[in-house]
C-alpha positions in Angstrom: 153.1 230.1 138.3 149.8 232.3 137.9 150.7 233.8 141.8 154.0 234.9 140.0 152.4 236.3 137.5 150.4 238.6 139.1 152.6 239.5 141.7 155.4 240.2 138.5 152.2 242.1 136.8 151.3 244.2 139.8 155.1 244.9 140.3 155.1 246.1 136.5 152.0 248.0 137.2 154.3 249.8 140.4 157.3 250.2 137.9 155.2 251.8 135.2 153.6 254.5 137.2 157.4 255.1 138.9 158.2 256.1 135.7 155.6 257.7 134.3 155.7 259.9 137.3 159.2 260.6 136.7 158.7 261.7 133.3 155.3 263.7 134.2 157.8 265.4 136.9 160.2 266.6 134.4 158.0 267.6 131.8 156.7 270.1 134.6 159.7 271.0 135.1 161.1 271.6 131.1 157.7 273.6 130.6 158.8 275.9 133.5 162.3 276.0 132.1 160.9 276.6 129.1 158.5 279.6 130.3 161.4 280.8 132.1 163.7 280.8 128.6 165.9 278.7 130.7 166.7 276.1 128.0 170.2 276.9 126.2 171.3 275.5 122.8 174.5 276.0 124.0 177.2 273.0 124.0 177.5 273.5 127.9 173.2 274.4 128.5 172.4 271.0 126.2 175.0 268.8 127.7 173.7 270.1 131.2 170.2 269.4 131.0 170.4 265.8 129.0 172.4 265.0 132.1 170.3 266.1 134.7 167.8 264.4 132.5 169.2 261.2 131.9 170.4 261.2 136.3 166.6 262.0 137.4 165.3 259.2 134.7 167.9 257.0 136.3 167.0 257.5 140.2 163.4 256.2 138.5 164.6 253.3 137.2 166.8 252.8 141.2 163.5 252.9 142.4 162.2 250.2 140.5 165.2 247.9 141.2 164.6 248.7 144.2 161.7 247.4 144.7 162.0 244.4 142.7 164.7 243.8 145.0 162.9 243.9 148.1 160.6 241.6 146.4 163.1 239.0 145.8 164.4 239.5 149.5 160.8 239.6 151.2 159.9 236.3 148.9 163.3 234.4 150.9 165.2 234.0 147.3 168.0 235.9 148.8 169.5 235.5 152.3 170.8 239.5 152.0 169.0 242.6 150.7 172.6 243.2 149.2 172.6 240.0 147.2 169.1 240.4 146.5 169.6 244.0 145.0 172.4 242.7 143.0 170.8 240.1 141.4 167.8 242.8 140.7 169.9 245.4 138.7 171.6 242.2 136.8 168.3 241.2 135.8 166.7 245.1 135.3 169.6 245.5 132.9 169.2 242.2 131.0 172.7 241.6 131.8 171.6 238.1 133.2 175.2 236.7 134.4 173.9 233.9 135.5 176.2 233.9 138.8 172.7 233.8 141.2 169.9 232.2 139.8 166.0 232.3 141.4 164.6 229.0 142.9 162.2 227.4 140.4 159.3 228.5 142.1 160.1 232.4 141.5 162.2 232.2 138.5 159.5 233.7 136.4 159.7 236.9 138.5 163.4 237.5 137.1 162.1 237.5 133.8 159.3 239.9 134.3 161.9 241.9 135.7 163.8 241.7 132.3 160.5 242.7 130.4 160.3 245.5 133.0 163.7 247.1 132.6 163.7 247.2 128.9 160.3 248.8 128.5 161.7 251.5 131.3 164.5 252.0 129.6 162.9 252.4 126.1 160.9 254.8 128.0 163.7 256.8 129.3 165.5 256.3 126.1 162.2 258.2 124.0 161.8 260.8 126.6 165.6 261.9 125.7 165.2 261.6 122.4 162.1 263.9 122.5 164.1 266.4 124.3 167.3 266.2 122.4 165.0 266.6 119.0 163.6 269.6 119.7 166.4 271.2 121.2 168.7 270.3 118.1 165.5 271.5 115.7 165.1 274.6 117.8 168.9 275.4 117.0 169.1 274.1 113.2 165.8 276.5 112.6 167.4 279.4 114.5 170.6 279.0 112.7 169.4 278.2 109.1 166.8 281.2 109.7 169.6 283.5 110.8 171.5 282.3 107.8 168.6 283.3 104.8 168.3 286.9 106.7 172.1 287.4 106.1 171.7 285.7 102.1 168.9 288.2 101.5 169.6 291.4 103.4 173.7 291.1 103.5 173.1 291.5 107.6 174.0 290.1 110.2 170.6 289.8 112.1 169.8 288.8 115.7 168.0 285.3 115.8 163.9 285.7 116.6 162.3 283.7 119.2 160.1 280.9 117.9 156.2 280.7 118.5 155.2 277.5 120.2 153.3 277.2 116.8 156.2 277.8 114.9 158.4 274.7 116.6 
């Protein structure tokens, strides 16, 4: 049990910095978006980047069923790297059918995989929140700001771009 353990830990560990590379990756590349005035509050410029988003967090968490996968395969639990990756994203997921079940011996490891997947996908779940926050109160302050300098002046008046401060 303890040789599982650490070899389900160490996996974790693998998983962990998948992800947080991921997300370092496209904070890098929001900030240059963002420096670039790239971002749109548009219906079309949100729904593209929380997609793109949401597909780039996703190839992370591949990657980590992935490997988990070859794990199970390179351990013998699985005749097939198929089978093996099957089981892997039913586990990831916490789908748990139950249709393939680990020997004894390395049962533990599906269970760590569990434990994995729904911390990554909390993670990945956050990391679009963040995004979709800031994006909806970067649009709420431009439009309600917009909105007093029409009460107060009776114009129509062009939207001003936010400090970093300011957000």
């Amino acid at each position: 049990m303890s040789e599982n353990l650490i070899i389900g830990c160490v996996t974790m560990a693998i998983c962990l910095s998948i992800q947080c590379f991921v997300v370092g990756i496209m904070f890098e590349i929001l900030l240059s978006m963002e420096r670039k005035q790239m971002i749109k509050t548009t219906l079309f410029g949100v729904s593209s980047l929380l997609v793109a988003i949401l597909l780039i967090m996703f190839a992370g968490n591949l990657l980590q069923i992935i490997l988990w996968a070859g794990l199970f395969y390179a351990s013998g639990e699985f005749k097939d790297f198929v089978t093996a990756f099957y089981h892997s994203v039913v586990n990831f997921t916490t789908l748990g059918y139950g249709d393939l079940v680990m020997s004894d011996k390395r049962r533990l490891l599906g269970a760590l995989e569990a434990a994995n997947g729904v911390l990554m996908f909390g993670l990945t779940t956050s990391f679009l929140f963040v995004v979709l926050n800031e994006l909806l109160n970067r649009e709420w302050d431009r439009r309600i700001g917009q909105d007093a300098k029409q009460h107060e002046t009776g114009k129509r008046c062009m939207p001003q771009k936010r400090t970093a401060e300011e957000r």
